[in-house]
MIMARTI-11343 format. One line per 8 residues: number of its first residue (from 1); their letters; for each residue x, y, z of C-alpha. Coordinates in Angstrom, 2 decimals, always signed. Each point is the difference from the previous one (the first is absolute). Layout:
N
NUM) A) X Y Z | ...
# end
This chain:
502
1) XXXXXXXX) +98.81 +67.01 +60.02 | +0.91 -3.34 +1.30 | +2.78 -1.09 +2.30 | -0.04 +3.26 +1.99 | +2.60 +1.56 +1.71 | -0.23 +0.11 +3.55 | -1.17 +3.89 +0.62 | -0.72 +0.96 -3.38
9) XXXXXXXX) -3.41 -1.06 +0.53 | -2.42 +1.32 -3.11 | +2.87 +1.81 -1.08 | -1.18 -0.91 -3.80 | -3.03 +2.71 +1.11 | +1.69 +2.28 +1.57 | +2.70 +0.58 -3.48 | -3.12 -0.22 -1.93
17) XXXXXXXX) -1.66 +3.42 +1.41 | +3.15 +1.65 +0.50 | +0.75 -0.74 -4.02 | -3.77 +0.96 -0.77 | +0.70 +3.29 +2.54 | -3.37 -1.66 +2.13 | +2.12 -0.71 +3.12 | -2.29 +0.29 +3.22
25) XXXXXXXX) +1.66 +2.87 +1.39 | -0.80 +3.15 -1.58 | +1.80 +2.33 +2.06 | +3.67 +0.06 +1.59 | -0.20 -2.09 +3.84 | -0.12 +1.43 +3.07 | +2.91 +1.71 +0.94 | +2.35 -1.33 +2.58
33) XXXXXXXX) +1.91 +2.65 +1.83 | -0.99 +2.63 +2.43 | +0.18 +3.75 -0.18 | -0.99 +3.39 +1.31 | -3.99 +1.24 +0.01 | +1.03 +3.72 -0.59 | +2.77 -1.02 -2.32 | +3.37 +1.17 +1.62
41) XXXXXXXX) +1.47 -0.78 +3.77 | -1.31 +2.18 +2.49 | +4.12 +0.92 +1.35 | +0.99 +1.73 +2.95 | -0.16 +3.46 +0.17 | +0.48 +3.15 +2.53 | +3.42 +0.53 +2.05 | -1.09 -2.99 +2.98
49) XXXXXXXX) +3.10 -2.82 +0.32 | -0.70 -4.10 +0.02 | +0.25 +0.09 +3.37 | -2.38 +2.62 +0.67 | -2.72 -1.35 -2.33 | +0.81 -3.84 +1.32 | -0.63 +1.41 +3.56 | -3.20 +1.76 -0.97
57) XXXXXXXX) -1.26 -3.12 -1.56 | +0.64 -1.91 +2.82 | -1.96 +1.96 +2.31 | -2.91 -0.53 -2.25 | -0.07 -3.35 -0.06 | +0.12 -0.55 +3.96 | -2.89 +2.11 +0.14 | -2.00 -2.28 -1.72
65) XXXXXXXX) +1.01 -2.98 +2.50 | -2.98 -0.83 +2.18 | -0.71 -3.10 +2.21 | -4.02 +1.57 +0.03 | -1.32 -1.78 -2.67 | -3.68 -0.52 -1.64 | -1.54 -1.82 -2.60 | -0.73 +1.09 -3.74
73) XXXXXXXX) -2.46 -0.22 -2.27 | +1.82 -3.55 -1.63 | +0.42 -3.59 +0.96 | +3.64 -0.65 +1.02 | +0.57 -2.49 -2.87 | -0.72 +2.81 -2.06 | +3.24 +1.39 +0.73 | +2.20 -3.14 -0.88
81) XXXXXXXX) -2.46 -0.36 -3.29 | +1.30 +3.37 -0.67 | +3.32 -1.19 +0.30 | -0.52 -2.87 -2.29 | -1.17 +2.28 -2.30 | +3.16 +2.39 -0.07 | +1.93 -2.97 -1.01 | -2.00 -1.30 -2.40
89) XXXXXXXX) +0.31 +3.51 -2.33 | +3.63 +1.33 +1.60 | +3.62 -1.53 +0.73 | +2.58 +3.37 +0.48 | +3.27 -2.42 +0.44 | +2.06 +3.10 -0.22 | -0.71 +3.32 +1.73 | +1.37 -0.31 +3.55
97) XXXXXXXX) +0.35 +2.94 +2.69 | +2.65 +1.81 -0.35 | +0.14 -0.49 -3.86 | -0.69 +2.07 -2.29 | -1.62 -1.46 -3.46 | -2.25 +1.78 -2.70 | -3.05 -2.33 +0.46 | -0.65 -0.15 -4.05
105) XXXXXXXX) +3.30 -2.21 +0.19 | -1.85 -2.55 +2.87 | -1.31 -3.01 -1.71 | -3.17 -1.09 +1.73 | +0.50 -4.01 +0.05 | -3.03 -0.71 +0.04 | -2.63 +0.54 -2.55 | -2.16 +3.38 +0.68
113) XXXXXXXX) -3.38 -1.75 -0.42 | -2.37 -1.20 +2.05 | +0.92 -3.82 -1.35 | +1.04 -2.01 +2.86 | +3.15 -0.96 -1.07 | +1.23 +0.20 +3.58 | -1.69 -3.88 -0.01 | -0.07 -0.78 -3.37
121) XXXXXXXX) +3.33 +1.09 -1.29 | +0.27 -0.10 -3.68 | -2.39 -3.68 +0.07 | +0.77 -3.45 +0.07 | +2.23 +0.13 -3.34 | +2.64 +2.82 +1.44 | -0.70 -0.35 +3.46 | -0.21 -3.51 +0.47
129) XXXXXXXX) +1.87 +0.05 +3.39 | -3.52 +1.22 +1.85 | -2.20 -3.00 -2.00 | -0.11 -3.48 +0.40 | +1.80 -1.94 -2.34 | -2.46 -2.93 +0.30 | -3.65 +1.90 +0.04 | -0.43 +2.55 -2.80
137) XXXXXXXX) -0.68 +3.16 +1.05 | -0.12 -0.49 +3.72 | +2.65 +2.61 +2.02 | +1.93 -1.48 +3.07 | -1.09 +0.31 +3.01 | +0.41 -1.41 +3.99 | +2.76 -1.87 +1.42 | -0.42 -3.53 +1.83
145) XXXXXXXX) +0.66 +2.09 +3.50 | -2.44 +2.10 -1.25 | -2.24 -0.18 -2.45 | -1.01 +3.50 -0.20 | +3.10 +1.44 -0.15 | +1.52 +1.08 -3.16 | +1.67 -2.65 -2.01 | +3.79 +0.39 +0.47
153) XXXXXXXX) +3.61 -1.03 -1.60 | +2.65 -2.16 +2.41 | +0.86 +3.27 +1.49 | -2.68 +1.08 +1.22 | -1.05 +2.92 -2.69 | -3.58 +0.44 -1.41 | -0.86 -1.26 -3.11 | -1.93 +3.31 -1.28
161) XXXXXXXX) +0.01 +2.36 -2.60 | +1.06 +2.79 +2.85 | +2.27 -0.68 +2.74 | -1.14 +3.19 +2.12 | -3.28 -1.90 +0.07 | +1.52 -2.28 +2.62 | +1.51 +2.92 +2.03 | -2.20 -0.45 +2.86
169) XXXXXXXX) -3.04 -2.64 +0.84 | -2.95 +2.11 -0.64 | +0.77 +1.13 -3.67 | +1.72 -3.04 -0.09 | -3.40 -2.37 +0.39 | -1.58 +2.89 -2.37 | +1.56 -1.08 -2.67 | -0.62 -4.31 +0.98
177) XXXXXXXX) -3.41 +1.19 -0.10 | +0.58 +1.16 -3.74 | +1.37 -3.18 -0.79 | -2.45 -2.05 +1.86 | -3.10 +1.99 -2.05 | +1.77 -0.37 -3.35 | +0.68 -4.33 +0.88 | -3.63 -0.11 +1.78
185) XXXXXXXX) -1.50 +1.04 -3.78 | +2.66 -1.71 -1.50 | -1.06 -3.74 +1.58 | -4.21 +1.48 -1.09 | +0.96 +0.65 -3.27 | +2.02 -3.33 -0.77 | -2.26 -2.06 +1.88 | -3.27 +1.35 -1.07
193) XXXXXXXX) -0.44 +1.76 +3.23 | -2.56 +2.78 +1.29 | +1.95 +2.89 -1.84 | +0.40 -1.84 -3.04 | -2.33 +2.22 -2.36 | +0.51 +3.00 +1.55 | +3.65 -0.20 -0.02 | +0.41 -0.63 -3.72
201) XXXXXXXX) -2.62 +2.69 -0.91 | +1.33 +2.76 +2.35 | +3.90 -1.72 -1.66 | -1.18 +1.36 -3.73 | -1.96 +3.21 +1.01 | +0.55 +2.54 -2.13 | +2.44 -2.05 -2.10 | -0.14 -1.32 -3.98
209) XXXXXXXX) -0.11 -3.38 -0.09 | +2.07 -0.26 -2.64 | +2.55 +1.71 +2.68 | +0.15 -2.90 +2.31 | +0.00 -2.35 -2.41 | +3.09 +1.42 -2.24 | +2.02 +1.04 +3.42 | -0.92 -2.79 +2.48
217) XXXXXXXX) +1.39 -3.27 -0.25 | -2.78 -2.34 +0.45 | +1.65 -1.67 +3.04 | -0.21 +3.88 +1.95 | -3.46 +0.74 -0.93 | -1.08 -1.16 +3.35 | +2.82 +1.96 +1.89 | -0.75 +2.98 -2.15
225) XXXXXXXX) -3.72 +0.47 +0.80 | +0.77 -0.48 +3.79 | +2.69 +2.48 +0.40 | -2.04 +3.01 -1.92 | -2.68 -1.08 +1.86 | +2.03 +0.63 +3.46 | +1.71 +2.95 -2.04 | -3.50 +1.56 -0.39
233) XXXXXXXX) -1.12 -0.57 +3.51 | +3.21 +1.56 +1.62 | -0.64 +3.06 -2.17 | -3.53 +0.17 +1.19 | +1.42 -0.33 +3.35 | +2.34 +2.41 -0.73 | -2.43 +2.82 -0.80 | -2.84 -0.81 +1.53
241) XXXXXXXX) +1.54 -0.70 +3.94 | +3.45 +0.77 +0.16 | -0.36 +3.79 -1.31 | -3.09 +0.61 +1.69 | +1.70 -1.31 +3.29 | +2.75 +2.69 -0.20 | -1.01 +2.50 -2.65 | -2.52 +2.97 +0.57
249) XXXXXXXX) -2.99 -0.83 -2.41 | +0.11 +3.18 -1.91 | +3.63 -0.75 -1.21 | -0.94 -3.46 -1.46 | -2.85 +1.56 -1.81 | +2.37 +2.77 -1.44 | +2.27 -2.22 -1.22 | -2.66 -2.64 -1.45
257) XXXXXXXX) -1.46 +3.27 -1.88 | +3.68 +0.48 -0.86 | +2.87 -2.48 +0.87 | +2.67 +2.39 -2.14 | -0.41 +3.18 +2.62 | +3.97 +0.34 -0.17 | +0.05 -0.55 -4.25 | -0.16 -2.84 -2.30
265) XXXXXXXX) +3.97 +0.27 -0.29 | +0.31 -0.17 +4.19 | +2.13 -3.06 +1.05 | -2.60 -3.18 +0.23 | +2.02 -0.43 +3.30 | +0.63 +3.53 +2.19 | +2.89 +0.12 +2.03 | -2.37 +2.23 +2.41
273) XXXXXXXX) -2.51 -3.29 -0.19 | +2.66 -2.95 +1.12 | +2.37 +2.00 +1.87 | -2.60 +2.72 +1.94 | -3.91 -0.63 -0.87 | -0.66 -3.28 +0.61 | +2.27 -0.62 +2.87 | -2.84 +1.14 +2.09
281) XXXXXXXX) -0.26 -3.47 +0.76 | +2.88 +0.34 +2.91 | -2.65 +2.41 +2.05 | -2.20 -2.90 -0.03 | +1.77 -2.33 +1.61 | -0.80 -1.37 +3.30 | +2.30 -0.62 +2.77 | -0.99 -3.64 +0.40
289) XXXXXXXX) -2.60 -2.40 -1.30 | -2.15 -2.40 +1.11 | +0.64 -3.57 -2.52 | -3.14 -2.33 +0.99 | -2.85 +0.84 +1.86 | +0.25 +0.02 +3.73 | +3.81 +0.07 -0.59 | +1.89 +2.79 +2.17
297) XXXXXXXX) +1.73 +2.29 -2.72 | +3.43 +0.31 -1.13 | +2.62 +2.36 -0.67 | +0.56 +0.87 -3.10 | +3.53 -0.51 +0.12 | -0.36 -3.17 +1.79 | +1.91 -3.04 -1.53 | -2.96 -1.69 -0.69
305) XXXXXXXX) -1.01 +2.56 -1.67 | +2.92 +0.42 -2.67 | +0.21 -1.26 -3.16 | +2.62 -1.32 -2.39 | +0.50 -3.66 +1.16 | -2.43 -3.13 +0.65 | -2.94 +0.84 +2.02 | -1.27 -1.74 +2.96
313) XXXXXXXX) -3.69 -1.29 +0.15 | +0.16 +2.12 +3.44 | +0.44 +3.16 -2.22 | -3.31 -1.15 -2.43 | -2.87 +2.99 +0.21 | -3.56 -0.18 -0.50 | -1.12 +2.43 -2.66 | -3.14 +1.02 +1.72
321) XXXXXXXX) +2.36 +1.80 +2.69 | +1.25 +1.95 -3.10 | -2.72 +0.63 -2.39 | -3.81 +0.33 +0.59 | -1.69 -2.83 -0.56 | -3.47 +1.18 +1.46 | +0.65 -1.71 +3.50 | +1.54 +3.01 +1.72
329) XXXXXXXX) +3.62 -1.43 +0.97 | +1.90 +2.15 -2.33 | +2.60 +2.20 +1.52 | +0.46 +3.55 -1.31 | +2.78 +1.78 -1.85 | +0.64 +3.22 +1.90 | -0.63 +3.28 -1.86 | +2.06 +1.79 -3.30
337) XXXXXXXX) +1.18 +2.98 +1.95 | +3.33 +1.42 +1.79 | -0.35 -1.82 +3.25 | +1.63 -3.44 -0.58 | +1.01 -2.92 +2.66 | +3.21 +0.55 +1.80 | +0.99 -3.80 -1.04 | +1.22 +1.60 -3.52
345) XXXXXXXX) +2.20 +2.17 +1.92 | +1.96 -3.27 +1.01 | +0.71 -1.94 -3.18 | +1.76 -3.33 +1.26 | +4.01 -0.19 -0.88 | -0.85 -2.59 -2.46 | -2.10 +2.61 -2.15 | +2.28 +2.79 +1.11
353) XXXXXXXX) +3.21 -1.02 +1.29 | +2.51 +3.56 -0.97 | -0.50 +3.76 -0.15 | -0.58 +1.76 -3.07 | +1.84 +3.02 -1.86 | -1.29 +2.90 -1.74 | +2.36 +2.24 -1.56 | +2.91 -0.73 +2.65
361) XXXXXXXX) -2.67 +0.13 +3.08 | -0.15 -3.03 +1.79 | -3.61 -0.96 +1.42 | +0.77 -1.89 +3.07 | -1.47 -3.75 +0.02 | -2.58 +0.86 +2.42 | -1.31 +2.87 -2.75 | +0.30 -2.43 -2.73
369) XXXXXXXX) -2.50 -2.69 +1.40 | -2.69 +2.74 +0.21 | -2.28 -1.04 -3.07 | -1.36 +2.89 -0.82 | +3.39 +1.92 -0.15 | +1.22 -2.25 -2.33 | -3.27 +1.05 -2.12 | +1.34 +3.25 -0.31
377) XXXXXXXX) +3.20 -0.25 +0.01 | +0.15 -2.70 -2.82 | -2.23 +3.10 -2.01 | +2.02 +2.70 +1.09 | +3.71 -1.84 -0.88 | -1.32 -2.26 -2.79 | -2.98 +0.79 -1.74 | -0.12 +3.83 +0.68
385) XXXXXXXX) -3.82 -0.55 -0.52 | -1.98 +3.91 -0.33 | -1.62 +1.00 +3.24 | -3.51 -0.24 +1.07 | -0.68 +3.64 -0.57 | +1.59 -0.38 -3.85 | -2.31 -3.10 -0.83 | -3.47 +1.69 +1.44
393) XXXXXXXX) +1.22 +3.76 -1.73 | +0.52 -2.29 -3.24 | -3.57 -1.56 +0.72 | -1.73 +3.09 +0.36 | +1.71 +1.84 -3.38 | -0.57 -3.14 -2.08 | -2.63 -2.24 +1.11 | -2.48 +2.40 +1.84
401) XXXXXXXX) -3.05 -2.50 +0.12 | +2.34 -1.68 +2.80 | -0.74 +0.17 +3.59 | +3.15 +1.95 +1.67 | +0.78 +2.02 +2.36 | +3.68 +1.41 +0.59 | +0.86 -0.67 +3.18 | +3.18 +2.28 +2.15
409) XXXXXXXX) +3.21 -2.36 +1.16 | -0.49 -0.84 +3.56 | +0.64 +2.62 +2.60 | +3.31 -2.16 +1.05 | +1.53 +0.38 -3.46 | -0.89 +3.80 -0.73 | +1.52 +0.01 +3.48 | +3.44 -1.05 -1.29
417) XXXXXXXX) -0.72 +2.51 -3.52 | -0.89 -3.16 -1.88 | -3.29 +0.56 -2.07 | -0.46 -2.77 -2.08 | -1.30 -3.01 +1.20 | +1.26 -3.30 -1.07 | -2.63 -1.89 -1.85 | -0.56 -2.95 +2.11
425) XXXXXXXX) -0.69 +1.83 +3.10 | -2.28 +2.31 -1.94 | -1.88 -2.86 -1.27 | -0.65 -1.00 +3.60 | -0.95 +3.65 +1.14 | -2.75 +0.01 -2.59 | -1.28 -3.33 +1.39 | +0.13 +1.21 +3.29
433) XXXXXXXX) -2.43 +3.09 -1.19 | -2.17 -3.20 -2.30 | -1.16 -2.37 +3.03 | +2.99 -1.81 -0.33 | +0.00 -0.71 -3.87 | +2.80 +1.44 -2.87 | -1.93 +3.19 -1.65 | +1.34 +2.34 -1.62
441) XXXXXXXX) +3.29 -0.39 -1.78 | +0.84 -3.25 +1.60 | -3.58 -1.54 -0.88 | +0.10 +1.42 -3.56 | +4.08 -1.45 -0.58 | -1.19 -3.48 +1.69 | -3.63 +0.26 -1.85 | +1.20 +1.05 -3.41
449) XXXXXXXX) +2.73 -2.17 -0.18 | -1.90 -3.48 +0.81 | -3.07 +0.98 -1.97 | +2.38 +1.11 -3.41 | +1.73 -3.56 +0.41 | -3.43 -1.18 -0.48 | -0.80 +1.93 -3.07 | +3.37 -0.63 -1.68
457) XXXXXXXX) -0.96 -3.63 +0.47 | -2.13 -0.73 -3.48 | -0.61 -3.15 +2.17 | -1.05 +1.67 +3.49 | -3.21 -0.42 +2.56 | -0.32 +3.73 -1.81 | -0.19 -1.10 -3.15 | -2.59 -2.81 -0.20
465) XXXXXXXX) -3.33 -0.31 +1.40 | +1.19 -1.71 +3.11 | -2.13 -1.06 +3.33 | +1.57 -2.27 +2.45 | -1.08 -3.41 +0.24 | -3.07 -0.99 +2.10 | +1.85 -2.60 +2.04 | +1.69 +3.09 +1.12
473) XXXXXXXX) -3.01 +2.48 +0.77 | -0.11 +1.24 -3.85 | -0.21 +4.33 +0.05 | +0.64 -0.94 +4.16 | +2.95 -1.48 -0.06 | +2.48 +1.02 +2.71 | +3.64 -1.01 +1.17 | -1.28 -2.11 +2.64
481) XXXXXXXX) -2.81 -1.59 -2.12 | +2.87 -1.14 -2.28 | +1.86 -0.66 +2.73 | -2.63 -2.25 +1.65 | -0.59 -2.20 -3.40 | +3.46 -0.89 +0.23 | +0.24 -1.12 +3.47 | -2.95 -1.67 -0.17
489) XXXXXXXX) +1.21 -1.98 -3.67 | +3.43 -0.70 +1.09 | -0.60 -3.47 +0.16 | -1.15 -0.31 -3.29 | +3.37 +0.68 -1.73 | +1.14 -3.13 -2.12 | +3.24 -1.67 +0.43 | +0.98 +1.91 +3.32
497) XXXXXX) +2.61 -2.32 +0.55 | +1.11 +0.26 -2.51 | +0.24 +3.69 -0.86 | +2.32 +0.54 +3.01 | +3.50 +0.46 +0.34 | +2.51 +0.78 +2.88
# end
């Protein structure tokens, strides 16, 4: 075909396999909308009013406020990797507290793999907004103020697949790390750099060649083999440090062995996992960190420290205070459990600036900037997600090989005749029982779901015979190792300049 239209790129292919009925996808895609593990909501039962089980709730959640606080078992970037993570595979633009909303009708915005379409959109052709229009393949990135910041339009908004990724500095910088490792390979693979080789060979792993050839334009090749080669590394990454970080051991292996514990017809993306499970990150937040080395640290909710606009070279961190990189600097994440840093009971006005509702009780603005009572209120009023004692009775009925144990609500419900516990905080109470890791039902939801978005993905670190690359420590590669290439390579990126905007 000659004279192509603009995005119909090998188009002639792709009506040739569908007409021949040897299209490349052989099953339906992923689907994009949430629902329930157990299949139903978990409602409300017994004869206890709103305002009763609101008040319950709330005393709860202030007992888990501390100001004692003690390291975990993770590095503190760990947390905000996390983070990155959850928006890479989830976007819920609709539940709210208060709301109530069957979460089979949520459409998860983004898609529920493990793809990195947080940076890379949907590429260059339908994203073209995050790539430069003058170097193929190359994302944006820096501003002339500061040139690692994210690239930005006139008003000050990031130019990235993900706009929560620029919510505050640490996730934020992240995800210019991301772009940075994808523009670093980008300048070694079209100027016959280090990476070159290993780059395209890692690109077509596992792949026909016939299948680049027929679906990538010769003028993406390049891009094409360096973002699966990132794609593949961030899954590594994935499974092999950030589950291992904040998962009990015996969970991942249970749901390696078998990644569908809750059924091959379970949603691909459990309401229990985004809105419960795997916002264990919140108990791992510290109060303050520490940016560069020496530096005093800062409050979390610290100006400097928030995200959303232009960021000031002032506001810059050094990785190695984040992530391991083998000289001992890194600052820790504090511990999955129930005890969590009083700063989350005093979200800022411009995060939480009006009470809440919940069937005609109103929860006072000072109750509605506690983070973790907006965890379970947004699953009690929205999601009615099943209780931790449903999930681990379901575990032990169906998928015995499991390690579970059911676990009583908390003294301070059964005290108000409540006993269920909501999910999240059961999550937590395992960890606090785990050395400060999900087990249980919250490590098999978090552990089953990442692992079965790897083994739905034909293309996935868990389907091919994948090892990192040596430049990153091969079968050793860590966060911070990956973390410490790109720091060190930053200034290898072609057309810097030129790649910025904002």
């Amino acid at each position: 075909m000659t004279g192509m239209i603009h995005g119909m790129s090998r188009f002639d292919h792709l009506v040739k396999h569908c007409l021949e009925h040897t299209a490349l996808m052989m099953k339906p895609p992923l689907a994009d909308t949430f629902g329930h593990l157990l299949g139903g909501p978990n409602d409300i039962t017994g004869n206890l009013s709103t305002q009763k089980i609101v008040d319950a709730l709330i005393a709860l959640v202030d007992s888990m406020k501390t100001e004692t606080l003690k390291d975990g078992p993770a590095d503190a970037g760990m947390t905000f990797f996390g983070q990155f993570v959850d928006h890479d595979v989830t976007l819920d633009a609709t539940s709210s507290i208060g709301k109530k909303i069957d979460p089979r009708s949520i459409r998860n915005v983004r898609t529920p793999g493990l793809d990195l379409d947080c940076v890379y959109g949907d590429g260059p052709e339908a994203s073209p907004f995050l790539y430069s229009p003058r170097h193929p393949g190359f994302l944006l990135f820096g501003r002339d103020e500061n040139p690692i910041d994210l690239a930005r339009n006139a008003h000050g908004t990031a130019l990235i697949g993900d706009h929560r990724n620029d919510e505050n500095i640490i996730v934020s910088q992240v995800h210019g790390a991301m772009i940075c490792l994808h523009n670093i390979l980008m300048s070694h693979v079209s100027e016959g750099g280090a990476a070159k080789d290993d780059v395209h060979e890692c690109g077509v792993m596992s792949i026909r060649q016939s299948v680049w050839h027929e679906s990538v334009p010769p003028s993406l090749m390049d891009f094409e083999h360096v973002r699966r080669f990132v794609r593949l590394h961030y899954q590594w990454l994935v499974l092999h440090a950030l589950l291992p970080s904040f998962v009990d051991q015996p969970c991942i292996d249970a749901a390696l062995h078998d990644p569908w514990i809750f059924g091959r017809h379970a949603p691909l993306m459990p309401a229990e996992f985004s809105g419960a499970a795997y916002r264990f990150g919140h108990a791992t937040v510290q109060p303050s960190y520490r940016l560069k080395h020496g530096a005093s640290p800062v409050d979390l909710f610290e100006p400097m420290m928030l995200g959303f606009g232009p960021r000031k070279p002032e506001a810059d961190l050094e990785l190695a205070q984040f992530f391991d990189t083998g000289d001992g600097k890194a600052q820790k994440a504090l511990p999955v459990g129930t005890k969590v840093a009083k700063t989350l009971f005093e979200l800022p006005s411009n995060v939480v600036g009006a009470p809440a509702s919940w069937d005609g009780v109103e929860i006072p603005i000072e109750q509605a900037r506690k983070l973790p009572l907006r965890n379970i209120l947004r699953d009690r009023s929205a999601l009615k997600l099943a209780s931790g004692q449903q999930v681990a009775r379901w575990l032990k009925q169906n998928a015995p090989h499991v390690p579970v144990k059911e676990l009583p609500a908390p003294q301070i419900l059964r005290d108000r005749h409540i006993d269920k516990t909501p999910i999240w905080f059961y999550c937590l109470e395992e960890a606090d029982h785990a050395g400060g890791r999900l087990a249980g039902v919250g490590g098999t939801i978090v552990a089953s779901v990442i692992v079965r978005l790897l083994k739905e993905d034909p293309e996935s670190v868990l389907n091919t015979d994948f090892t990192p690359w040596s430049g990153f420590g091969g079968s050793a590669t860590t966060m911070g190792r990956v973390m410490a290439w790109v720091e060190k390579n930053r200034g290898d990126i072609a057309h810097a300049a030129d790649l910025r905007a904002g």
